[in-house]
PyMOL Python script that loads the backbone (N, CA, C, O; Angstrom):
from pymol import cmd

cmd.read_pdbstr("""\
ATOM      1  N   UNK A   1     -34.250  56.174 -68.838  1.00  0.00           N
ATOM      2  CA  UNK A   1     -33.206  55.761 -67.947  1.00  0.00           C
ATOM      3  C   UNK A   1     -32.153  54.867 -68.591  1.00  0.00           C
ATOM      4  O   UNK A   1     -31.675  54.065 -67.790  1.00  0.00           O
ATOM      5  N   UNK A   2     -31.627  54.790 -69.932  1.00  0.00           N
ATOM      6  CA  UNK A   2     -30.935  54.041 -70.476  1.00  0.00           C
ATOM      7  C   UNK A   2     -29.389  54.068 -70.208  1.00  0.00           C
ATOM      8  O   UNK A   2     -28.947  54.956 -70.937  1.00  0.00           O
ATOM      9  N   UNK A   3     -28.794  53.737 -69.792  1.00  0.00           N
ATOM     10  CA  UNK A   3     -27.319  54.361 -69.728  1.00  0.00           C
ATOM     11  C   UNK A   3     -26.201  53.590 -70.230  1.00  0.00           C
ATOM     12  O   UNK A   3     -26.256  52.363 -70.312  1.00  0.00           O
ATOM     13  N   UNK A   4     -24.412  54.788 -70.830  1.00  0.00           N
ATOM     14  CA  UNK A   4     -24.250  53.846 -71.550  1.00  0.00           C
ATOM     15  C   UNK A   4     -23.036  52.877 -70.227  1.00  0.00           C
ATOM     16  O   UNK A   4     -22.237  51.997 -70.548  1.00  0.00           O
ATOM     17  N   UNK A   5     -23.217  53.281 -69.138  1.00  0.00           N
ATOM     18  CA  UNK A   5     -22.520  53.114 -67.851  1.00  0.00           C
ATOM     19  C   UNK A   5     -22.044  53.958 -67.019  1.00  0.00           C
ATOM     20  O   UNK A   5     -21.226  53.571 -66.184  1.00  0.00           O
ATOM     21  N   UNK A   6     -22.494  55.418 -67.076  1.00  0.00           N
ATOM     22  CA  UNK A   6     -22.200  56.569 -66.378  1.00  0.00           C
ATOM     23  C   UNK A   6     -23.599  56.996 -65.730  1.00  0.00           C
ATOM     24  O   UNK A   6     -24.655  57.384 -66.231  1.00  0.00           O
ATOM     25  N   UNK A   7     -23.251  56.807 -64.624  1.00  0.00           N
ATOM     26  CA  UNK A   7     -25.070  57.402 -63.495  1.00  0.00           C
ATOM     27  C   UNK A   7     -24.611  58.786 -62.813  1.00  0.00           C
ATOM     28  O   UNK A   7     -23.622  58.912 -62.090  1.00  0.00           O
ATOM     29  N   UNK A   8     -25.229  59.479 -63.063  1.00  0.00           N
ATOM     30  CA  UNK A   8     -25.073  61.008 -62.109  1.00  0.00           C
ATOM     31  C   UNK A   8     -25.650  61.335 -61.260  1.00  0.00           C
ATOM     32  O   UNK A   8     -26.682  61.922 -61.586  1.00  0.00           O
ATOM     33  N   UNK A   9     -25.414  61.200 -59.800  1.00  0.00           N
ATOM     34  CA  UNK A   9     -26.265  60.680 -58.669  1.00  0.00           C
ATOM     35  C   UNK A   9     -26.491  61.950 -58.050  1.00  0.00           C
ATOM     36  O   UNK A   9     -25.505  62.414 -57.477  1.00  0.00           O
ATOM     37  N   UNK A  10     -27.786  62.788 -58.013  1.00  0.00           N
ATOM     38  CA  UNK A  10     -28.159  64.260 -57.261  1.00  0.00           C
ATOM     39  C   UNK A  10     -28.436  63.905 -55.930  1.00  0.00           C
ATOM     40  O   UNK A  10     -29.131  62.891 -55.869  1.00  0.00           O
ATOM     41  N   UNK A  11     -28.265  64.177 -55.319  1.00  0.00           N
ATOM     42  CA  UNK A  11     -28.885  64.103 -53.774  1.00  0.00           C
ATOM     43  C   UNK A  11     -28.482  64.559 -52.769  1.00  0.00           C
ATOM     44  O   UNK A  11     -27.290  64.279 -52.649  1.00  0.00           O
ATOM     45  N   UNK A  12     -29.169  65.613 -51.274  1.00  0.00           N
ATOM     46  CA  UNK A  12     -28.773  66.453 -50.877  1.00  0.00           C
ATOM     47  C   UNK A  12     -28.470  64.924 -49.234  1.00  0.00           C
ATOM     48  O   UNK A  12     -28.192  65.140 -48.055  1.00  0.00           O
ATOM     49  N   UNK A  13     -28.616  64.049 -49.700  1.00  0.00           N
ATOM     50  CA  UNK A  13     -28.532  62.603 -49.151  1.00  0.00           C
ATOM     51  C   UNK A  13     -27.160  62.272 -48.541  1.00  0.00           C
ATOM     52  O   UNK A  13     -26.627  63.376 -48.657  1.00  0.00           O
ATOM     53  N   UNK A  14     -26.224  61.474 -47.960  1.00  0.00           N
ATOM     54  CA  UNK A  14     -25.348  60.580 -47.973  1.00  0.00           C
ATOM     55  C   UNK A  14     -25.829  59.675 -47.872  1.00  0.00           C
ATOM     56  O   UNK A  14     -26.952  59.668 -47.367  1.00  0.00           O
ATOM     57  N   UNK A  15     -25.056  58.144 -48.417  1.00  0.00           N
ATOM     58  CA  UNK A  15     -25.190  56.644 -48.196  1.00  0.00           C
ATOM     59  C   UNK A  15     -24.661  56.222 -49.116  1.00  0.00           C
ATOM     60  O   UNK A  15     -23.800  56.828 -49.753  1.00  0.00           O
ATOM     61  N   UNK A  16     -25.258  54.614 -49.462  1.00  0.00           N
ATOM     62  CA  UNK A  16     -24.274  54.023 -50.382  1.00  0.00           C
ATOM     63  C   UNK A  16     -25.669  53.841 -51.167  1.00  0.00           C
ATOM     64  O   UNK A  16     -26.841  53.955 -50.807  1.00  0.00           O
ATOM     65  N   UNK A  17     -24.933  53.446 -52.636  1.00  0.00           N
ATOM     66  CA  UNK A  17     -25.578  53.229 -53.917  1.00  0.00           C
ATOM     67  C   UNK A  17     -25.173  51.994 -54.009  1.00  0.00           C
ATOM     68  O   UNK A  17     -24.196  51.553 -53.404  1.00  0.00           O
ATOM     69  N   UNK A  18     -26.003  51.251 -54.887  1.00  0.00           N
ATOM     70  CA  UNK A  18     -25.725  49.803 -55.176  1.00  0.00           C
ATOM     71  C   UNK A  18     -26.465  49.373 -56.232  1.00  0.00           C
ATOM     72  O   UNK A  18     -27.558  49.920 -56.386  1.00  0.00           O
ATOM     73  N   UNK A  19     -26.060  48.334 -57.169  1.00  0.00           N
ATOM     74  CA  UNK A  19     -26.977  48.243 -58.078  1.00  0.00           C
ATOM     75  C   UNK A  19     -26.055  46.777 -58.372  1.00  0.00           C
ATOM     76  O   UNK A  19     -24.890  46.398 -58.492  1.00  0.00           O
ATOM     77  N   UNK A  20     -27.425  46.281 -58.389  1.00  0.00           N
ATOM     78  CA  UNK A  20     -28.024  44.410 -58.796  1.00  0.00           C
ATOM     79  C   UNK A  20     -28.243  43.824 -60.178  1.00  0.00           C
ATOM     80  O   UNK A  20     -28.676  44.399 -61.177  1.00  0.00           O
ATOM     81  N   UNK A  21     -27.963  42.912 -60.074  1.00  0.00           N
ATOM     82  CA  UNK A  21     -28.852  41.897 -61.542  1.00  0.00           C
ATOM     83  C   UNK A  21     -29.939  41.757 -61.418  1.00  0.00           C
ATOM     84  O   UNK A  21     -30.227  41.888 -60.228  1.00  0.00           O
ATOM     85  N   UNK A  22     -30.588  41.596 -61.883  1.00  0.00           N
ATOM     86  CA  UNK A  22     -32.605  41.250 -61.409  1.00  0.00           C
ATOM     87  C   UNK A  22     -32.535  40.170 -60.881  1.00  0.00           C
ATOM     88  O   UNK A  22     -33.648  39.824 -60.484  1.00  0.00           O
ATOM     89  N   UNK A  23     -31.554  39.259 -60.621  1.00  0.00           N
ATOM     90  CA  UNK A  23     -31.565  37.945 -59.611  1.00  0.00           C
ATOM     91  C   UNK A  23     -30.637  38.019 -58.756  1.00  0.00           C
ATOM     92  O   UNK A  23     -29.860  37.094 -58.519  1.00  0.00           O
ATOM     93  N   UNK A  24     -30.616  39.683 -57.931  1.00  0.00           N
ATOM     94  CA  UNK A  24     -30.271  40.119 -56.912  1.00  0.00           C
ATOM     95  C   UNK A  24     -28.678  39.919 -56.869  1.00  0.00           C
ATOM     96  O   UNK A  24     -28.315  40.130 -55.712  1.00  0.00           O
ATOM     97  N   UNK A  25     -28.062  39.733 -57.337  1.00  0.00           N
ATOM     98  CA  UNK A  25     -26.240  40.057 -57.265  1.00  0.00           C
ATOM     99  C   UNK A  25     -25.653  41.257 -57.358  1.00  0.00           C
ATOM    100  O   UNK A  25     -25.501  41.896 -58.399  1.00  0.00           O
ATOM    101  N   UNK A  26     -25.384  41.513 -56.478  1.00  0.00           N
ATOM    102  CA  UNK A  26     -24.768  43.137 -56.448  1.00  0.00           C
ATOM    103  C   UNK A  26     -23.762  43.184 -57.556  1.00  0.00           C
ATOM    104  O   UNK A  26     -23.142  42.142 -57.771  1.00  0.00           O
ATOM    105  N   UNK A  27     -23.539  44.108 -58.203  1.00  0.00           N
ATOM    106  CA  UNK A  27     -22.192  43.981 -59.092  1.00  0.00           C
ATOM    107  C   UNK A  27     -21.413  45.039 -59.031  1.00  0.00           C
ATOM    108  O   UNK A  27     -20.217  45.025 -59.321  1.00  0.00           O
ATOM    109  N   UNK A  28     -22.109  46.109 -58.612  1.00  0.00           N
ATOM    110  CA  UNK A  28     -21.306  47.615 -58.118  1.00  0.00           C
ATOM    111  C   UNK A  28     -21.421  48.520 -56.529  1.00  0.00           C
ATOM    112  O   UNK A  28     -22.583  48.661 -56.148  1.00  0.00           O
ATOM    113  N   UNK A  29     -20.674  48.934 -55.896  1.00  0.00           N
ATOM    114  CA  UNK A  29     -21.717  49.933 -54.871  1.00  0.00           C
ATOM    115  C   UNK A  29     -20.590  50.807 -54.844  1.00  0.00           C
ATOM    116  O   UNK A  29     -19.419  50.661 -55.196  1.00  0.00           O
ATOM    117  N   UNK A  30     -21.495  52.139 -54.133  1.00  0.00           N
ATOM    118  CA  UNK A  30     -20.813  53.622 -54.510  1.00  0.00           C
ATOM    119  C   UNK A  30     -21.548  54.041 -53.393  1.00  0.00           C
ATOM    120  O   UNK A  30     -22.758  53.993 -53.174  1.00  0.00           O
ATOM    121  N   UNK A  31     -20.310  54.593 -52.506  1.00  0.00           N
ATOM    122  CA  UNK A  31     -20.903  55.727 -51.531  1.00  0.00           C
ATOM    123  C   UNK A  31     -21.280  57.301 -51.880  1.00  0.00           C
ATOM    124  O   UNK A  31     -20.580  58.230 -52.284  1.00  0.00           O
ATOM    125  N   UNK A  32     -22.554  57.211 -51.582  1.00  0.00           N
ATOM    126  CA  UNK A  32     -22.637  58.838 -51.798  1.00  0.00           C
ATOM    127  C   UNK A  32     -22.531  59.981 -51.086  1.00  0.00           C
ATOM    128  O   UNK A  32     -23.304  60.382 -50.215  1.00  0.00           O
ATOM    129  N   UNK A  33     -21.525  60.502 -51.495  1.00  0.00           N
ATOM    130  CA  UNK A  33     -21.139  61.666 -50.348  1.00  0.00           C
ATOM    131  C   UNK A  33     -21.296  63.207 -50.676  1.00  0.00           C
ATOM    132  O   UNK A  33     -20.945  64.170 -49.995  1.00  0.00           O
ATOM    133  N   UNK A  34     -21.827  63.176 -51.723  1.00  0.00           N
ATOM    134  CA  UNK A  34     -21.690  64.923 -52.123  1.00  0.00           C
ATOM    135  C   UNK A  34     -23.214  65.114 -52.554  1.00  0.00           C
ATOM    136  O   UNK A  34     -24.104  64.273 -52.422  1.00  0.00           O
ATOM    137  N   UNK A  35     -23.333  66.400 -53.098  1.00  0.00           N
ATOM    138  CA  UNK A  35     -24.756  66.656 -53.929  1.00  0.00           C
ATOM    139  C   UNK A  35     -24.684  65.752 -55.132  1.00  0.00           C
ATOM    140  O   UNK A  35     -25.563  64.949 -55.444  1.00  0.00           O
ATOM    141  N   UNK A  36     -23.562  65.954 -55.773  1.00  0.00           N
ATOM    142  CA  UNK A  36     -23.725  65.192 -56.843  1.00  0.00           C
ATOM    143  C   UNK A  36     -22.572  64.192 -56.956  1.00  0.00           C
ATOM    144  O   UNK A  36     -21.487  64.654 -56.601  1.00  0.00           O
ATOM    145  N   UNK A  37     -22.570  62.860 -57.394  1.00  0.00           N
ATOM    146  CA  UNK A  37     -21.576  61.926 -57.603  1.00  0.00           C
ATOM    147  C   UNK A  37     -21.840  60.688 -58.680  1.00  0.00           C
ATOM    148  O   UNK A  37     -22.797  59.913 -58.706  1.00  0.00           O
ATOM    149  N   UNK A  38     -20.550  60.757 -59.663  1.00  0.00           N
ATOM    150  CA  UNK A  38     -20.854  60.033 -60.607  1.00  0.00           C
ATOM    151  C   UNK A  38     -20.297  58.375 -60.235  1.00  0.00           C
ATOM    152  O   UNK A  38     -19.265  57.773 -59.939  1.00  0.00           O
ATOM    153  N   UNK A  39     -21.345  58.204 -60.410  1.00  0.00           N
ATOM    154  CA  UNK A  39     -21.351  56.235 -60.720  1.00  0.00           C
ATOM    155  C   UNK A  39     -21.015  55.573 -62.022  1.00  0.00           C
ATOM    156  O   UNK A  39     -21.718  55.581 -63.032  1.00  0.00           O
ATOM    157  N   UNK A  40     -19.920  55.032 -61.874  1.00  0.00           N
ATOM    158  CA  UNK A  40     -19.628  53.940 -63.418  1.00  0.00           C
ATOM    159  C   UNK A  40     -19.749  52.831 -63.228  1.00  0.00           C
ATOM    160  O   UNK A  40     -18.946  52.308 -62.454  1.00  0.00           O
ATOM    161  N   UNK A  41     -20.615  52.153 -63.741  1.00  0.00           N
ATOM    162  CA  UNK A  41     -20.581  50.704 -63.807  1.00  0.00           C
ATOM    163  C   UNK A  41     -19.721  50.199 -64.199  1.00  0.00           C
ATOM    164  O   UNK A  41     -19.152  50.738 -65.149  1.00  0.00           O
ATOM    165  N   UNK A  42     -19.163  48.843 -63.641  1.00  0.00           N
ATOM    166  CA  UNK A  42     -18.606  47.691 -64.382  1.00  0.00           C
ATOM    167  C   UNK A  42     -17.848  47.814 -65.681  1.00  0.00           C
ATOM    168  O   UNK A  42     -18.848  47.452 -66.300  1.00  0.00           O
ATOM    169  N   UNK A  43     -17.064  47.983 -66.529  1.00  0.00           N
ATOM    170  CA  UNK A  43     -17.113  48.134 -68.478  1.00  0.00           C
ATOM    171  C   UNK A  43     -17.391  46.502 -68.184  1.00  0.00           C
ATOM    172  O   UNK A  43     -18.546  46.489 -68.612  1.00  0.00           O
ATOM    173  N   UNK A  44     -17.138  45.039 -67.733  1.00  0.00           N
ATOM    174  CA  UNK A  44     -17.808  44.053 -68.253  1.00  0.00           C
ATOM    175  C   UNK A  44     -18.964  43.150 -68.107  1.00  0.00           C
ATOM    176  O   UNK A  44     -19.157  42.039 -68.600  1.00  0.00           O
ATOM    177  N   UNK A  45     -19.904  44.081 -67.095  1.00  0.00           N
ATOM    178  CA  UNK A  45     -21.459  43.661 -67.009  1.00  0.00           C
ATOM    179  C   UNK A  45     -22.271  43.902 -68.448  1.00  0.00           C
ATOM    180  O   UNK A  45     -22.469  45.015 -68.935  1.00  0.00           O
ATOM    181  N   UNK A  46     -22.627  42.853 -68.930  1.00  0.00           N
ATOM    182  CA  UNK A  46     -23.853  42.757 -69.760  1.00  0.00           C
ATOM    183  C   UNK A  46     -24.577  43.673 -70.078  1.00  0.00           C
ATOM    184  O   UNK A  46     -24.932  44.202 -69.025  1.00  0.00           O
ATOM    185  N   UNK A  47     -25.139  44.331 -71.159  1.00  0.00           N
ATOM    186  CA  UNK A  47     -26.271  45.183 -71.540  1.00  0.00           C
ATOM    187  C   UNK A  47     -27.847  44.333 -71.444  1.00  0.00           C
ATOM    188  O   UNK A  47     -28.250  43.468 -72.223  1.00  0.00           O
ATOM    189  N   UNK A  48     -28.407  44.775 -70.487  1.00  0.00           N
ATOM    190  CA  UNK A  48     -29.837  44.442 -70.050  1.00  0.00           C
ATOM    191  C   UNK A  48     -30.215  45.731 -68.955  1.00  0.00           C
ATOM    192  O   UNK A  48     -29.774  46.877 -68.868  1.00  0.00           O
ATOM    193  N   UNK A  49     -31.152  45.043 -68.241  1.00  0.00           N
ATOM    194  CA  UNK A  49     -31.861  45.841 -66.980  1.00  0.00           C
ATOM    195  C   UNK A  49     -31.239  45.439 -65.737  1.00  0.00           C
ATOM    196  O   UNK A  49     -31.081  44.261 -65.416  1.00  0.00           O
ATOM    197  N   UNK A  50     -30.891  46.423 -65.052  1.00  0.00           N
ATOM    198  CA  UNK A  50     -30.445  46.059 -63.365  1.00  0.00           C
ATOM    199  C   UNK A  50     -30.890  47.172 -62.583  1.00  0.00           C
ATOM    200  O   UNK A  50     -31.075  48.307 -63.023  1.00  0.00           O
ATOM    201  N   UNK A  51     -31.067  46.761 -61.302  1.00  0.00           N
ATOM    202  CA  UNK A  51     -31.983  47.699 -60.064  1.00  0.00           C
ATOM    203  C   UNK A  51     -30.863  48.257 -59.177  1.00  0.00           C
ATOM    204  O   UNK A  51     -29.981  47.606 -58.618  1.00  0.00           O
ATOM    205  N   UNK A  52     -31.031  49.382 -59.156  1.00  0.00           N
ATOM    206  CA  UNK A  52     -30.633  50.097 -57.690  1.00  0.00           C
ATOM    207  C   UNK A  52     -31.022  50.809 -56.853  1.00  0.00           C
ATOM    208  O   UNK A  52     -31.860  51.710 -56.816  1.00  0.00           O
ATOM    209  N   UNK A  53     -30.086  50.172 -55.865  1.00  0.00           N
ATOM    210  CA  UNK A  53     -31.177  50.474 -54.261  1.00  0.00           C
ATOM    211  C   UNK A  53     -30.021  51.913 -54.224  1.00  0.00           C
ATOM    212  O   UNK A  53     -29.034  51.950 -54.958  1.00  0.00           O
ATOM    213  N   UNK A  54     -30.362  52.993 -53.270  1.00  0.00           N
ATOM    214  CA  UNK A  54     -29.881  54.016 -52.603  1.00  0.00           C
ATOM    215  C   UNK A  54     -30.237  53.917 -51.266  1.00  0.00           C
ATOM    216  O   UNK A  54     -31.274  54.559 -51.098  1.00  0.00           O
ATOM    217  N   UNK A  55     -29.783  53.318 -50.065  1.00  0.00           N
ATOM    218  CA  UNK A  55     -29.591  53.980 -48.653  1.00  0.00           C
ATOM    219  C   UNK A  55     -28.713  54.894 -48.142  1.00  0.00           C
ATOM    220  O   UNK A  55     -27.497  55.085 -48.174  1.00  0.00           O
ATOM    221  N   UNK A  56     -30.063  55.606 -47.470  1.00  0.00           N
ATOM    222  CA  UNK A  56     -29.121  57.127 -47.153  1.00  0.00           C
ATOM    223  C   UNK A  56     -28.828  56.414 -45.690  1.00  0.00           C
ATOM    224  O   UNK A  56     -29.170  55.283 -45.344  1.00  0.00           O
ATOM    225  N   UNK A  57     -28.020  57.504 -44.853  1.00  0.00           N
ATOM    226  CA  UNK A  57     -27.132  56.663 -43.554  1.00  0.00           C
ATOM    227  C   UNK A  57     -28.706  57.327 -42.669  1.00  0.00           C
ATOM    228  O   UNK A  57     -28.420  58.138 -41.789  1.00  0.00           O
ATOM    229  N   UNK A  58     -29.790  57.131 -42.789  1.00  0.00           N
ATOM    230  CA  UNK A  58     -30.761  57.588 -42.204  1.00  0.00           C
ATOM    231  C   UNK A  58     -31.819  56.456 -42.313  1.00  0.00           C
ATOM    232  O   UNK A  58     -32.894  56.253 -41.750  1.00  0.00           O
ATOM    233  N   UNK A  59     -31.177  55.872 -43.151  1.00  0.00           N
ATOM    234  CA  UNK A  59     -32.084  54.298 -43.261  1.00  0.00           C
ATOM    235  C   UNK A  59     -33.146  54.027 -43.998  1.00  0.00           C
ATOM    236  O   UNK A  59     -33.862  53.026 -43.952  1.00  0.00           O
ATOM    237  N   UNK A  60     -33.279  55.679 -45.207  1.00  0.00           N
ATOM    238  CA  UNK A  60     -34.531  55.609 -45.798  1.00  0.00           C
ATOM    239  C   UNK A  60     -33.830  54.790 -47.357  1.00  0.00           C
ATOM    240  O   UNK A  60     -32.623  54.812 -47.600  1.00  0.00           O
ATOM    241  N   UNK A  61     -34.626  54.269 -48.059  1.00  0.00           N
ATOM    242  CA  UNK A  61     -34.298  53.484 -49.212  1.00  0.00           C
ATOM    243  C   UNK A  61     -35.077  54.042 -50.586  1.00  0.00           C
ATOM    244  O   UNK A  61     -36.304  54.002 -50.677  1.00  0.00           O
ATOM    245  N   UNK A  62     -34.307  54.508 -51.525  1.00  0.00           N
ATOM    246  CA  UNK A  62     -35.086  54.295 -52.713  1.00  0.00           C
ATOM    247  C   UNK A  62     -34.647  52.927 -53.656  1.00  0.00           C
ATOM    248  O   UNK A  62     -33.530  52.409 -53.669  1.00  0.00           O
ATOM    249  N   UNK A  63     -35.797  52.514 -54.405  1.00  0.00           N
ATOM    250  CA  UNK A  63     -35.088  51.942 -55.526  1.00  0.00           C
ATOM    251  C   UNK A  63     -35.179  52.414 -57.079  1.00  0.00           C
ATOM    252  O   UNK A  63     -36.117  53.144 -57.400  1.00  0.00           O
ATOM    253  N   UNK A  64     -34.326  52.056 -57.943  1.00  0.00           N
ATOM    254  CA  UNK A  64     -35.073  52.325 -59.293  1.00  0.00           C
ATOM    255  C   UNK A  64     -34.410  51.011 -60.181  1.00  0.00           C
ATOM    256  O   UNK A  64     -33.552  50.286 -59.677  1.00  0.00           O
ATOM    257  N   UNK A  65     -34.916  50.813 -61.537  1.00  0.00           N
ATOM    258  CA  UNK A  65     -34.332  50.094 -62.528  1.00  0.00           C
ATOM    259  C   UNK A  65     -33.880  50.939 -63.975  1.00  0.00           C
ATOM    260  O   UNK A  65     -34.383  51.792 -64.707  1.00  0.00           O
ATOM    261  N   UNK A  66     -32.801  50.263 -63.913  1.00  0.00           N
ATOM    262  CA  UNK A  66     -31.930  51.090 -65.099  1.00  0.00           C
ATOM    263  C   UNK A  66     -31.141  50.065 -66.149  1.00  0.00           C
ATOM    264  O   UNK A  66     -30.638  48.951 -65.997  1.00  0.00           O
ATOM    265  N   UNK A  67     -31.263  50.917 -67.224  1.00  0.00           N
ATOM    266  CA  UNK A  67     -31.308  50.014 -68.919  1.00  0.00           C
ATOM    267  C   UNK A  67     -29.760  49.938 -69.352  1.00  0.00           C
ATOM    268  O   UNK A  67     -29.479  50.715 -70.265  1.00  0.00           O
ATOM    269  N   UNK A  68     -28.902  49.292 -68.956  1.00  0.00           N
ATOM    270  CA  UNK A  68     -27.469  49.323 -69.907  1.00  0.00           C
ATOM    271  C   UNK A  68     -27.507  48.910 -71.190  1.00  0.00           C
ATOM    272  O   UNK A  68     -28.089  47.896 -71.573  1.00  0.00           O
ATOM    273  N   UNK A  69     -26.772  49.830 -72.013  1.00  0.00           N
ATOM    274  CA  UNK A  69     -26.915  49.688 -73.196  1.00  0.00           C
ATOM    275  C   UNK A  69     -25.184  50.036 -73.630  1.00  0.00           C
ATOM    276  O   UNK A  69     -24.503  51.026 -73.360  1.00  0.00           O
ATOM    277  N   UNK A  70     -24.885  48.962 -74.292  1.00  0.00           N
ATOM    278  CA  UNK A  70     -23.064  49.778 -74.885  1.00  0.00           C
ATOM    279  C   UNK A  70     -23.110  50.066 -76.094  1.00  0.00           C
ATOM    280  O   UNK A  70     -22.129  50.564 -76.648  1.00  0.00           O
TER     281      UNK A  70
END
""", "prot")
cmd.dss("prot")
cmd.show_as("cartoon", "prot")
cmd.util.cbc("prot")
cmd.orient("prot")
């Protein structure tokens, strides 16, 4: 899951995407509206680990953690 700030979001889903610092600060969010939709992070957030949540407008939640690397 390393990325160098480009996320390619599959999901037959809508909602919003969001993704945190590990001490919970949002720093990006992205609505998802299609099967597929690309997410760019930040260009001046830090290379480390940050979590993102996905709520679909149905109220179900995934999360995952993902590796920036530039």
């Amino acid at each position: 899951n390393p990325t160098s700030g480009v996320l390619n979001i599959a999901t037959s889903e809508t909602g919003m995407f969001a993704v945190f610092t590990m001490d919970g600060k949002m720093v990006s969010q992205t609505p998802i509206v299609g099967t597929t939709t690309q997410v760019v992070l930040p260009s001046d957030l830090a290379t480390g680990m940050y979590l993102c949540k996905f709520t679909t407008t149905n109220g179900n939640t995934e999360m995952a953690r993902i590796v920036l690397s530039h």
